[in-house]
C-alpha positions in Angstrom: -7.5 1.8 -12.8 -10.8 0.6 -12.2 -14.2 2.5 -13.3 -14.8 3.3 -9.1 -11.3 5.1 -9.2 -9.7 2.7 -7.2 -6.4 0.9 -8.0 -7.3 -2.5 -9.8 -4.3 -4.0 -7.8 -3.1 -3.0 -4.1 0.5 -2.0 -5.5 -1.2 0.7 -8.6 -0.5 3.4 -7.1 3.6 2.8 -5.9 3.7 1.9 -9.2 2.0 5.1 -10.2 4.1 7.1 -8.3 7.5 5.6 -9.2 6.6 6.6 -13.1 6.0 10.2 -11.6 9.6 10.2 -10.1 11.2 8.7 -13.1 9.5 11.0 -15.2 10.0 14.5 -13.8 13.8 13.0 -12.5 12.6 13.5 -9.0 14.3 12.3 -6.0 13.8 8.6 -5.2 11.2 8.2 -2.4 8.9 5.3 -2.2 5.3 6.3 -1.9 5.3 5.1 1.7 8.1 7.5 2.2 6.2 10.0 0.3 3.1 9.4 3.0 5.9 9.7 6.0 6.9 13.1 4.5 3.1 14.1 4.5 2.6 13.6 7.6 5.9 14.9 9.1 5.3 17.9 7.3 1.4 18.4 8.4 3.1 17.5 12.3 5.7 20.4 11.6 2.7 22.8 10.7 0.8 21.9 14.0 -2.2 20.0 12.2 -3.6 18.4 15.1 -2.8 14.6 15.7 -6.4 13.4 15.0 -6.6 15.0 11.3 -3.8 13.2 10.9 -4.6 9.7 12.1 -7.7 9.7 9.8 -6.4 11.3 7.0 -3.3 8.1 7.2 -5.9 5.6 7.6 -4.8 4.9 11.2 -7.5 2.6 13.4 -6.2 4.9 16.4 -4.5 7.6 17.5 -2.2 5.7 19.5 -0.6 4.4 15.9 -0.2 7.6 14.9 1.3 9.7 18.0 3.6 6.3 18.3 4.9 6.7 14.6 4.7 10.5 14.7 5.5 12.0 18.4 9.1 11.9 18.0 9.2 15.1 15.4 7.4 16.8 18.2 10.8 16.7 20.1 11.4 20.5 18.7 8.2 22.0 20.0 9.4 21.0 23.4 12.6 23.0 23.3 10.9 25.5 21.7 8.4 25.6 24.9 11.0 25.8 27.1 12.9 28.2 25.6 9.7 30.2 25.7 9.1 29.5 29.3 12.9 30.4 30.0 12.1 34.1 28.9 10.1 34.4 31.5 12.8 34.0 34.0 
């Protein structure tokens, strides 16, 4: 690790984080996968689309709702069923 913080080499912290997994016998996940899960997880708690595009590093929005918009699917049914209960 450099002195700034920074990984001395693009792949430090995968590396990093595969010793985590190995070490406390965690599932395998890649850390990409682990950054997926972040973000699915921040979508499923309705943290808006924008906090999530900068927090991933995403030059746009568009990059993010693209990757992202399908795991809204649920919310959908779940506003219909809520419009349905007004019927």
């Amino acid at each position: 690790m450099k002195s700034n913080g920074f990984p001395s080499h693009p792949d430090g912290m995968s590396n990093r984080w595969k010793e985590i997994v190995e070490r406390f016998n965690l599932p395998i996940l890649t850390f990409h996968g682990l950054r997926h899960t972040y973000a699915s997880y921040m979508i499923s708690k309705n943290v808006n689309f924008k906090v999530i595009q900068e927090q991933l590093g995403h030059v746009n929005i568009q990059e993010t709702i693209n990757t992202y918009s399908h795991l809204t699917e649920r919310e959908k049914i779940k506003a219909s069923d809520l419009f349905n209960e007004i019927l």
